[in-house]
N, C-alpha and C positions, 0 to 999 in steps of 0.2 A: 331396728327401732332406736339405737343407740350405741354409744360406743364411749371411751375413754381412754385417751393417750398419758402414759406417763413411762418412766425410768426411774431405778434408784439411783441415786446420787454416788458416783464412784469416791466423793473424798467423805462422807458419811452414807455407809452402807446400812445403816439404821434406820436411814428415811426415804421415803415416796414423792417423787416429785410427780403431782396431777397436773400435767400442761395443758389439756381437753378436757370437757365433760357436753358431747352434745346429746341430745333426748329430740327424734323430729316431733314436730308439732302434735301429731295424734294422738304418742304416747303420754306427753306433759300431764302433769298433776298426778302420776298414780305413784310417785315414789321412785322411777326404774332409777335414775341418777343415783341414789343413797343405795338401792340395792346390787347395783353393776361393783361399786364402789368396797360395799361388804364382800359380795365375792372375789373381786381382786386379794382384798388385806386378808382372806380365810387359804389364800391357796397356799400351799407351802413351800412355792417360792417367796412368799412375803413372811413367813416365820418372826425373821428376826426385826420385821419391819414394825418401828414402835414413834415412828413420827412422819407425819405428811404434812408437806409443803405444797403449795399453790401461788399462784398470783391472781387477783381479781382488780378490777376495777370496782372504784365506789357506789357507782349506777349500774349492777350487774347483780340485784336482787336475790333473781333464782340461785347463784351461784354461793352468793351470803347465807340465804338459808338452807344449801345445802351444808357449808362446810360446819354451820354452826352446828347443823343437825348430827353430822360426824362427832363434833367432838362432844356435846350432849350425851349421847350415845356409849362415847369411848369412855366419858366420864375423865374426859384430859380436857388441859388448858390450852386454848386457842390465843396463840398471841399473833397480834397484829405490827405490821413495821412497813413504814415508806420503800418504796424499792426503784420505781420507775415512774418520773418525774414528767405529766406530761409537754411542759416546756424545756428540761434538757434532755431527755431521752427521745422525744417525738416531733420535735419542733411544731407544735399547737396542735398536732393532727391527728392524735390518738388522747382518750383520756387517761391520765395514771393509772400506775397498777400498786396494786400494794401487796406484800407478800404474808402469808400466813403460814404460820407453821403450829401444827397441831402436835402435844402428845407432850410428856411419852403416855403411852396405849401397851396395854398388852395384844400381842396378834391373836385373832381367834379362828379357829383350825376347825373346820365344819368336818360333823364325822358322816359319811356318808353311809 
């Protein structure tokens, strides 16, 4: 129904970089994205993980209100910054991306 790609950052081992979040069409609107997303940051390999980065485009709605929804959530601040330019990064052929970075967050460790 869904999936999410990401990596910690090998020169800040404190953060999550989210490079994917796809959701196919059926599951859409029930939330799975912000839930997939919880259980990542609860397993305890993300323990010491207390900030998440992304990149999105401006016209990339669902993805907006996902990350905001995160950091709502986290009750961290979500800052925003220019990253990729889409005249010198893509030459006209991809929209910019702009990169965010969330936190710091405390991790939350789900007791099963």
């Amino acid at each position: 129904m869904g999936f999410i790609s990401g990596y910690s950052i090998p020169q800040r081992p404190d953060s999550l970089f989210v490079w994917q979040v796809a959701v196919s069409e059926q599951a859409r609107g029930f939330g799975l994205a912000a839930q997939m997303l919880a259980h990542i940051l609860s397993r305890p390999e993300c323990e010491g993980i207390h900030y998440l980065e992304t990149t999105i485009t401006p016209s990339n709605k669902s993805s907006w209100r996902l990350f905001r929804k995160v950091a709502e959530e986290r009750t961290a601040e979500l800052r925003v910054s220019d990253w990729l330019d889409e005249e010198q990064h893509f030459n006209g052929q991809h929209e910019s991306e702009e990169l965010l970075r969330i936190g710091p967050f405390n991790s939350i460790r789900r007791v099963s």
